[in-house]
N, CA, C and O of each residue as an XYZ file, in Angstrom:
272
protein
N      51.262    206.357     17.638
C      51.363    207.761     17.248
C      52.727    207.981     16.589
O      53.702    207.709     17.289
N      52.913    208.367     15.527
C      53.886    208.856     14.853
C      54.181    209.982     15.540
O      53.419    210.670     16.219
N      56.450    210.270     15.110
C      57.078    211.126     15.589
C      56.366    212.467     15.559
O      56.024    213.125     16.542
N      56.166    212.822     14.063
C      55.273    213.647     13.699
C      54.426    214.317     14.142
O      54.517    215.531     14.324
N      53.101    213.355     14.474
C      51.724    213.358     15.397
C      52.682    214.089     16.514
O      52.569    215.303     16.684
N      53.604    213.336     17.252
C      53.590    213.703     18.679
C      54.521    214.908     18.876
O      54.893    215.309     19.979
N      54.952    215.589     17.370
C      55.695    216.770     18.104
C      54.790    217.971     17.312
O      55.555    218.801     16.820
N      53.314    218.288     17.054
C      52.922    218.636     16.973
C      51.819    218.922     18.249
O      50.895    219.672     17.934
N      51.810    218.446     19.558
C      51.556    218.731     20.534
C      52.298    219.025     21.538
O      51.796    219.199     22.649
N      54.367    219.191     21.192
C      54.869    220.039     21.779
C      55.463    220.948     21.266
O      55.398    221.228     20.069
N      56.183    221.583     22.183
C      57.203    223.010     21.858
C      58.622    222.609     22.634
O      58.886    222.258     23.784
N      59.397    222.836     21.436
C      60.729    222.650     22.096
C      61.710    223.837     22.016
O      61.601    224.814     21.276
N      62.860    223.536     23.063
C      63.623    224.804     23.306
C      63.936    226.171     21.701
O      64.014    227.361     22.004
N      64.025    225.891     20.685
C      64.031    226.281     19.434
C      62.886    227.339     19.689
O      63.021    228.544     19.898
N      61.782    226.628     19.624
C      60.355    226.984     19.275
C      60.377    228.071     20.472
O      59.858    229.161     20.231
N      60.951    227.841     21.764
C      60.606    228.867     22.679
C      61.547    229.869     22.717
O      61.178    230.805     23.427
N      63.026    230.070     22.027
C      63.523    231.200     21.832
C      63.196    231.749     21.135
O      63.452    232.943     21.294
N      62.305    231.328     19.690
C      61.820    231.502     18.711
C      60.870    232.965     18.970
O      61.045    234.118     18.575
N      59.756    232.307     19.854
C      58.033    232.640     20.623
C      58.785    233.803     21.540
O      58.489    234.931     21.146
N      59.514    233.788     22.452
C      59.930    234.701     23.510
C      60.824    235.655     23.428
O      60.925    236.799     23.870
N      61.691    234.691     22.527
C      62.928    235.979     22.062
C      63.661    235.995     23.839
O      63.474    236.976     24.558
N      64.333    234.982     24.244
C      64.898    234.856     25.718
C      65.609    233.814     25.562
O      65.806    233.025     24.637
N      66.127    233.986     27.098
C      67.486    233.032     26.982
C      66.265    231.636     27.917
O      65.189    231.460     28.489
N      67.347    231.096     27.514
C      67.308    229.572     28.872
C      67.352    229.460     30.428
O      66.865    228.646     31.213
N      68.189    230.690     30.600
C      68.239    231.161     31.535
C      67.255    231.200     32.317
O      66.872    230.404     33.174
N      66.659    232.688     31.793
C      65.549    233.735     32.157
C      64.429    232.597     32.089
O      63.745    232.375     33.088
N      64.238    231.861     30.882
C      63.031    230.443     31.219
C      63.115    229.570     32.343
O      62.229    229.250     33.135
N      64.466    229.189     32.286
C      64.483    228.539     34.028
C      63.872    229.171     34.858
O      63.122    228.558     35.617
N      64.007    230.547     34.958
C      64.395    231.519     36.498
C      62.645    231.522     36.082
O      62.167    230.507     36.588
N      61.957    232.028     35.610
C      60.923    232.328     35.372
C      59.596    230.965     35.748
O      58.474    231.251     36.166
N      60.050    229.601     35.494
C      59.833    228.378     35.784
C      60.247    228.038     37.132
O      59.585    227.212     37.760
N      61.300    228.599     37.662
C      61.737    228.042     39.070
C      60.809    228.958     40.359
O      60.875    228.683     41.557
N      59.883    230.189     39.699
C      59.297    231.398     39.863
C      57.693    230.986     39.990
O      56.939    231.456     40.842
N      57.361    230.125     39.091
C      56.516    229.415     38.749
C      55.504    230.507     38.153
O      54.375    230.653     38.621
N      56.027    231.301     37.025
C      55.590    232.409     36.148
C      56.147    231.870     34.659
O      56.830    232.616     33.957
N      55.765    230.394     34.202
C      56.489    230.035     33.326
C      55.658    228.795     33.343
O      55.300    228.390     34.449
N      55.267    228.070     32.175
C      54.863    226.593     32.399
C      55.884    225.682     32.483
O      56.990    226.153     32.220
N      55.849    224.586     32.752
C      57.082    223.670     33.596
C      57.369    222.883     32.225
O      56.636    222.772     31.242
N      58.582    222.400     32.443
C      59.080    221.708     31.173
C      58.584    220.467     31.561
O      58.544    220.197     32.762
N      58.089    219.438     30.480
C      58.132    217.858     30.030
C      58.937    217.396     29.317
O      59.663    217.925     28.476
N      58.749    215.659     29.868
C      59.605    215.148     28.754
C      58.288    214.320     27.911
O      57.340    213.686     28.376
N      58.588    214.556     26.797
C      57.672    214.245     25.783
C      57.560    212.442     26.020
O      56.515    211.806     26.160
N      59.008    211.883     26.010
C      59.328    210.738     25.897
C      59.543    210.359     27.081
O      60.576    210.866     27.519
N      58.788    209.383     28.128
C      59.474    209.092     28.992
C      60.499    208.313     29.538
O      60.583    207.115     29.269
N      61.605    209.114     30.578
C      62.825    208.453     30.877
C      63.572    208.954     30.172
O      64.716    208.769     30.587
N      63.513    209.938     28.625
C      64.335    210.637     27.868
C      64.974    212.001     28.105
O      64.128    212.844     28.404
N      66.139    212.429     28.060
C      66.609    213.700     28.297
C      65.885    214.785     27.838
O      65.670    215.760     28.558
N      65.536    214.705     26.822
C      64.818    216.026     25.808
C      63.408    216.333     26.393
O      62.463    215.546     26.421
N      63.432    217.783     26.915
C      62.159    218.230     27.563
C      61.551    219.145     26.102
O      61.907    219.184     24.925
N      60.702    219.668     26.730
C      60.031    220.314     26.081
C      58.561    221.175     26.877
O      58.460    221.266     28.101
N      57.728    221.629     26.089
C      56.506    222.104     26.516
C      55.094    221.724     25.913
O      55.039    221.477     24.709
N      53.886    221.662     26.727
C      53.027    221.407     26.197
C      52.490    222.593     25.056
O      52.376    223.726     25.524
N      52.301    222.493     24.238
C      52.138    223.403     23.336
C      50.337    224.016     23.527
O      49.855    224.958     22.899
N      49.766    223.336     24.350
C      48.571    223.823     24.471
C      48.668    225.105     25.558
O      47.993    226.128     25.447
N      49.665    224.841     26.654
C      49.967    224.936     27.695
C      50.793    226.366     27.365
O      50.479    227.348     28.037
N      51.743    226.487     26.440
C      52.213    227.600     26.058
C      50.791    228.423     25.343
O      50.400    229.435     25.924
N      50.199    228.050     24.338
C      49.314    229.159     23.977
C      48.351    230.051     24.839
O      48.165    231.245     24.603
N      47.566    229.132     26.190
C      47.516    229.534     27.124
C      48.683    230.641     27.455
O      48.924    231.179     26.374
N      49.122    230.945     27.994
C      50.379    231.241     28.787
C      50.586    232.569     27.895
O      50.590    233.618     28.539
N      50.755    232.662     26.511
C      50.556    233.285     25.767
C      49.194    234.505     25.655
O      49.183    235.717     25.441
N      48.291    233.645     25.876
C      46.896    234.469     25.903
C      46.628    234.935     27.471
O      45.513    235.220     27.907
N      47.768    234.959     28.181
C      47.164    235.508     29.407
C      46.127    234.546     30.405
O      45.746    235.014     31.478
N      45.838    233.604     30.104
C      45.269    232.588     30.503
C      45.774    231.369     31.193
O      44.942    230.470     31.311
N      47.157    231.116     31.751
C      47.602    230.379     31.929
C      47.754    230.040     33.469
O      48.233    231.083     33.916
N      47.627    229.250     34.419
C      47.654    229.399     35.330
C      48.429    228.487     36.318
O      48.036    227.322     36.389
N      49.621    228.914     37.191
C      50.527    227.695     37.932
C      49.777    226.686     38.744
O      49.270    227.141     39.768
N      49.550    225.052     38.438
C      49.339    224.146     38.852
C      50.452    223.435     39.423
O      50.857    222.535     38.687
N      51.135    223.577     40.623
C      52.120    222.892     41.580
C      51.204    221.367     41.929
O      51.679    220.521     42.686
C-alpha cells in the first residue's frame, strides 16, 4: 500500500483542528471522556497518531459509538 493509499484512510491532527475548530487539549479531555474516538498509530511502533477516518465520519454523523 502506498503512503498515499494509506493516508487516505486516516485523519490527522491538522485535519481535526481543521473538522472541529478545537484545541488538542479539549480532544484529549474529550477522548480521556470517551466522547471522542481514540487516537491510532497508523504506523506501527511510530510516534504519529492519528484517526480512523471512517471512525471520525461516524462520530460526525451522530453515529459513533465508544468501544473500550
Amino acid at each position: 500500500m502506498k503512503n498515499e493509499d494509506m493516508n487516505d484512510h486516516f485523519l490527522y491532527w491538522d485535519d481535526i483542528f481543521k473538522i472541529f475548530n478545537t484545541s488538542e487539549t479539549t480532544v484529549n479531555r474529550r477522548i480521556s471522556e470517551k466522547k471522542f474516538p481514540k487516537k491510532v498509530h497508523p504506523i506501527p511502533g511510530s510516534r504519529r497518531v492519528g484517526w480512523l477516518r471512517s471512525e471520525i465520519q461516524l462520530f460526525i454523523q451522530g453515529k459513533w459509538k465508544y468501544e473500550g
